[in-house]
N, C-alpha and C positions, 0 to 999 in steps of 0.2 A: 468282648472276650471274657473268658472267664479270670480271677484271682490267682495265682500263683505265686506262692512262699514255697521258696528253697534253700537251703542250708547245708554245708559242706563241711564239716570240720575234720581237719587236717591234725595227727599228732607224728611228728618227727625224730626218731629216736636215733640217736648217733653214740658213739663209743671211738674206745682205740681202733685205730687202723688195721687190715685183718691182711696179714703178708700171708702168703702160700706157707709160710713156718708155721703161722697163727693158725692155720684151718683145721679145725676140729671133724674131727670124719674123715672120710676119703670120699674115691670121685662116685661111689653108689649112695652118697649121700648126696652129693650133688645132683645128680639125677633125680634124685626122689623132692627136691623144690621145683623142678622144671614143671613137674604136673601134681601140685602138694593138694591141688585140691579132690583130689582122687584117689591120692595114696593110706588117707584116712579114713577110719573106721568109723561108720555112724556108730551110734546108740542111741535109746530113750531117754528123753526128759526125765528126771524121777516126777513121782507124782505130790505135789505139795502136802502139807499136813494141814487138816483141813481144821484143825484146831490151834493152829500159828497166825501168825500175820498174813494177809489177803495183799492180793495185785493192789486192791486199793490205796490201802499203807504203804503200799512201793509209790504208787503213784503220789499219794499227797508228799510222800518226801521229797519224790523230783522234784515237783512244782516248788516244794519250799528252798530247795536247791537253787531250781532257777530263780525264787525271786532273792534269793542271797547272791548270786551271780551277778543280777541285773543291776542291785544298791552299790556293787564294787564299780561296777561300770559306769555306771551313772556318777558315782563319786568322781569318776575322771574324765567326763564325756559332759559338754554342756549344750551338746544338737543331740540330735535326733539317735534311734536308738532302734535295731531292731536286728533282734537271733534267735535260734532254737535251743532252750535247755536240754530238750530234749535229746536231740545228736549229740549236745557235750558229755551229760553220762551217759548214752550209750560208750561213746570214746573211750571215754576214762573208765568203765565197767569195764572193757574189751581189755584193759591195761591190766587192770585190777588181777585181772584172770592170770598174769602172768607174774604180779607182783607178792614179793613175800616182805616180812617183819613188819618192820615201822614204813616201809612205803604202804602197805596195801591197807596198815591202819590210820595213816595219811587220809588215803582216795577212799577209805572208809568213813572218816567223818567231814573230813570235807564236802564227801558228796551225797551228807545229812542220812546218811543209813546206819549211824552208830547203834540206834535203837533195834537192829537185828542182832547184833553182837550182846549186849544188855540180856534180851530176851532168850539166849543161847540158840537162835533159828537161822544163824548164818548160812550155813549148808542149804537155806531155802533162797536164799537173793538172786543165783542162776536161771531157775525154773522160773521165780516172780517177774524177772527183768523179759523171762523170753515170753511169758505170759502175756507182759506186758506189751510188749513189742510186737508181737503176733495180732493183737489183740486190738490195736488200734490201727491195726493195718487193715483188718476187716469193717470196713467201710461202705454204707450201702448210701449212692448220693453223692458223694468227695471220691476224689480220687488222692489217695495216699500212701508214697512209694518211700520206702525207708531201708537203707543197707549198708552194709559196712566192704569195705576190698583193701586185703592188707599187701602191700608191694615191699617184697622181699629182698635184702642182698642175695644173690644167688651161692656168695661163699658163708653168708650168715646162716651156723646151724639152729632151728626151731626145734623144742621139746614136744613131741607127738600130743602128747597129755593137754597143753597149751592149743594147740590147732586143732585139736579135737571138740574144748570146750569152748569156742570161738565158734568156731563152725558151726555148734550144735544150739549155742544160745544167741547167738549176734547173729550168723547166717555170713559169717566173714568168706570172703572169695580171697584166697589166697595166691599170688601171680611172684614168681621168683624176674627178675631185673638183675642187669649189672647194672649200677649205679655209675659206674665210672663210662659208661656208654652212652655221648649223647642223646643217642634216639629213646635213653629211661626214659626223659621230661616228654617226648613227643606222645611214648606210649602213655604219660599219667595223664596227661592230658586228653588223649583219646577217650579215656577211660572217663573220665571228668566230663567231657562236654556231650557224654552218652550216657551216662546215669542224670546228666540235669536236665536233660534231652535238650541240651543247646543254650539253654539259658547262663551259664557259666564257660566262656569261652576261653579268658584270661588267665586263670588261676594260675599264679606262680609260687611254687615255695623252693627253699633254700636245698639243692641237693648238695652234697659234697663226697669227700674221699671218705669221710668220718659218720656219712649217713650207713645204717644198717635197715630200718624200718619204715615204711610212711604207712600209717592206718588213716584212712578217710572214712567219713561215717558222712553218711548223704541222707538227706530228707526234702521230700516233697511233695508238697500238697497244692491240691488243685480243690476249689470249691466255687460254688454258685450260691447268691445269695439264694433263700429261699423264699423271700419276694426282693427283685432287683429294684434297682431303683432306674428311674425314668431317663433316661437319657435327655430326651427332648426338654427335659426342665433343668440342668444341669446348666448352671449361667456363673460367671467369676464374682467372687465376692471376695470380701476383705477376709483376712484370719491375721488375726492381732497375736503376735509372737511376742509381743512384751506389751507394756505401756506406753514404749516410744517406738513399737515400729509394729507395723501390720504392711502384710503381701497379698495379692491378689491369686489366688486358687481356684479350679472349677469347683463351685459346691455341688453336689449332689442334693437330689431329692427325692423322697417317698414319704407318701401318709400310709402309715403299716400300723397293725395289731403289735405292738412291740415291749419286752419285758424290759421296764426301768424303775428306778427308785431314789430316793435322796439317801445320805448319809449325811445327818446336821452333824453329828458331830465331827467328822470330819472335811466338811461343807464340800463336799461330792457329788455328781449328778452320775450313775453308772446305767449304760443301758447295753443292753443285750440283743447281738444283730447273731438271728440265727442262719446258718447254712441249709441246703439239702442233706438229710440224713444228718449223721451223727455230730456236728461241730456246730460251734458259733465264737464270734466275735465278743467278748465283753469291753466297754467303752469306758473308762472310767477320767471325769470329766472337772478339776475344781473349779471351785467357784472362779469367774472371772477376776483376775489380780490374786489367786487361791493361791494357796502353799502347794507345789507339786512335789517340793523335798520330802518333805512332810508327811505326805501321805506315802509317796515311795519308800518311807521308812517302816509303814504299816503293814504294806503287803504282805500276807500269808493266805494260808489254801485257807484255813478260819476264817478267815475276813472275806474270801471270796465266797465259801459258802454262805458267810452269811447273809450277803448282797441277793446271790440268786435265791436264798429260802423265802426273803421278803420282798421279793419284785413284785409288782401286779401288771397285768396284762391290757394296755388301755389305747385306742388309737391314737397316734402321734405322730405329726408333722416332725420330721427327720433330717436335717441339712449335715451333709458327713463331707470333706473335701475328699479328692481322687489325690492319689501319692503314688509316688513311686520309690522303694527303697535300696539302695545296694551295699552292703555293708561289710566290711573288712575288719577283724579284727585279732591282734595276738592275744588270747588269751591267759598268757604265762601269769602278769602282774597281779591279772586279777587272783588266779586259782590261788597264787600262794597269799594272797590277802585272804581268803578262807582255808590258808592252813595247809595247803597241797603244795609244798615244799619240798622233800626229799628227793622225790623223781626228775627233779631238775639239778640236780648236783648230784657229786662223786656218792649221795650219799646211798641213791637210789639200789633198790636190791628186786633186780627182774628175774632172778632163777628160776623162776617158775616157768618162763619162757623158754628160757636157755641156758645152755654154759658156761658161755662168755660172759667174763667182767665186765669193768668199765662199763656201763653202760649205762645212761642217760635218757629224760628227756629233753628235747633240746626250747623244742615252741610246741603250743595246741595254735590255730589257727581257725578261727573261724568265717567263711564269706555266707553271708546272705539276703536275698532279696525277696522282696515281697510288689503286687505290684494293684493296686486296691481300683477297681472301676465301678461301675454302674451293675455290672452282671455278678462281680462276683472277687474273687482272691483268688491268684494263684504266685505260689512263692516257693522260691524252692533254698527254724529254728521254732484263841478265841479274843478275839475286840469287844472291848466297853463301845463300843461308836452304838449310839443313839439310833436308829435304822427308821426310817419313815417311808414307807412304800406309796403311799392314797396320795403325797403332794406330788407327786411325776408333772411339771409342765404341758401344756399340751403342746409345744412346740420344744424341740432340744435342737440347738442350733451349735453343732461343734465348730467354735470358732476361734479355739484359742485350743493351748498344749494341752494334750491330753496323751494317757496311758491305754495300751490297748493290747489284746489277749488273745490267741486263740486257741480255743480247749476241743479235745476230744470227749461227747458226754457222755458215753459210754463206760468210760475209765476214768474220767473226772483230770483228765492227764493236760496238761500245757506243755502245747505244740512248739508253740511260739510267744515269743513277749518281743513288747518295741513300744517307744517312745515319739508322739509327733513333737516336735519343737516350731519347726518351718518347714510346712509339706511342699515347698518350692527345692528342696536343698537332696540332693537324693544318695550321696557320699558323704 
């Protein structure tokens, strides 16, 4: 089978209780959420200034985002580790769109895009985001499906301006819901196990009287190694999780043409397992008994460029274990540990959304899985270091914790990050 990483994240907005007193509009407002996705107006992208910041700068701030996301997580996580930064800001962009004052300068530097604001090029992060998005969706090799579907209280009124710029940069599908009607959870979930095309069957989040919004942002990718590895040589071997405890895993094997290198100074071994078409895997390996805090404290797109600039291309005996991951996680603790605070208290300001006060975030939520074989992935999330490319082992035998990546190299964009601790353990 081929690889498949999926990713789902869930942002749940809740408020005061909305009585028939409370309802803003009337009932030709109400009508107009029943089919909202229809009832708005396209327009054009503006066209970027081709003398400002590039998709690419959008892109190295995600990745630097996600590896600030990943250090929170990891802070609080001592298994296994595996999401898409990608879907979180999409999510939190999708929010951003709605949010004014100090929340939206919040989800502005938390989600490391302060450097547009700086630059006075803010008015371009829309186009770059859908640039982006667009952009890594075109895929020739992988298959890579990414989308956002936002479920509406059907008495919750939306500002057109808001649905408009959703629509136009995220590609949001907008569905009105009573919330207070059992069969909401039946239809999110419908909804859920047809965008992950089944791979997500469980997903439960918290609805109540006090829900107004749920945005889900979905990503998934499907890829093919771009040489597999052998099946019939795939035999259990040890993988040492610590010092004092090693498990048995199927190791995988291939002797490939494959990009790796050392990093002495941060005593690393990184190798690079490419895909069909545009993606690959980067492996990032310490030494045996190695510091892996350590280096997760180094991560940035820097550091990653600079791995790939001095890789050399050499053939190498390749032992990789097969895992399978599935991963839940609330994001809340972590965001506001990078500063994204306001939109979870009274303090939150979504006017740009809507009329209505009160209003909150309550949880972001993220599940995803990743599921790594023989054939392939499919899942449905500058350093002083001393860089030595010529000593590459001829044999890299991942057999102990390692960090691993998977990038779009088109756009230099990370798809996904995760951590193996114990590839036996898959929750």
């Amino acid at each position: 089978m081929s690889t498949i990483r999926w990713a789902l994240v869930t942002a749940l907005l809740v408020g005061a209780c909305l009585g028939h007193s409370g309802i803003k509009g009337n009932k030709s407002k109400d009508k107009h959420y029943q089919d909202i996705s229809h009832k708005v107006e396209e327009h054009q992208t503006p066209l970027n200034d081709t003398t400002g910041l590039s998709v690419f700068d959008i892109s190295e701030m995600n990745t630097n985002f996600g590896f600030n996301l990943y250090r929170k997580m990891a802070d609080k996580h001592d298994n296994n580790i595996f999401f898409s930064p990608l879907s979180v800001s999409f999510n939190l962009a999708s929010l951003m769109a709605g949010s004014r004052g100090g929340t939206y300068d919040e989800l502005l530097t938390g989600l490391n895009w302060e450097a547009l604001k700086k630059s006075k090029q803010l008015k371009l992060l829309p186009s770059l985001l859908k640039e982006l998005r667009d952009g890594v969706r075109r895929s020739e090799g992988y298959d890579l499906d990414l989308g956002s579907v936002s479920f509406v209280h059907h008495l919750f009124p939306l500002i057109d301006e808001f649905i408009n710029e959703t629509r136009t940069y995220f590609d949001t599908e907008f569905r009105s819901l009573d919330f207070h009607d059992q069969e909401a959870k039946n239809i999110i979930k419908e909804v859920i196990i047809k965008k992950s095309r089944g791979k997500v069957t469980d997903f439960q989040d918290e609805i109540d009287s006090q829900t107004k919004m749920i945005l889900l942002d979905y990503i998934l990718f499907k890829g093919k190694w771009q040489i597999p590895f052998n099946p019939d040589s795939t035999i259990d071997e040890s993988f040492f999780v610590n010092k004092y405890k090693a498990v048995k895993v199927p190791m995988m094997y291939k002797s490939d043409k494959v990009g790796s290198m050392i990093d002495k100074m941060l005593s690393c071994t990184v190798l690079n397992l490419p895909y069909r078409g545009g993606a690959h895997m980067l492996v990032i390996m310490p030494e045996k008994g190695g510091d892996l805090e350590a280096l997760e404290d180094r991560l940035s797109m820097q550091l990653v460029a600079s791995w790939l600039e001095r890789m050399k291309i050499r053939k190498t005996d390749v032992f990789f274990p097969k895992f399978r991951l599935d991963q839940k996680y609330k994001l809340k603790a972590f965001l506001e540990a990078l500063g994204i605070k306001d939109v979870f208290t009274g303090k939150a300001n979504f006017t740009g959304m809507t009329e209505e006060r009160n209003l909150r975030l309550f949880e972001i939520t993220q599940q995803a899985l990743i599921d790594i074989d023989e054939i392939g992935a499919e899942a449905s999330a500058i350093t002083a270091s001393e860089i030595v490319g010529f000593a590459m082992p001829h044999t890299v035998r991942v057999n102990h914790p390692f960090i691993f990546m998977i990038f779009n190299e088109n756009y230099k964009s990370l798809l996904f990050i995760g951590r193996i601790i114990n590839p036996t353990i898959a929750h």
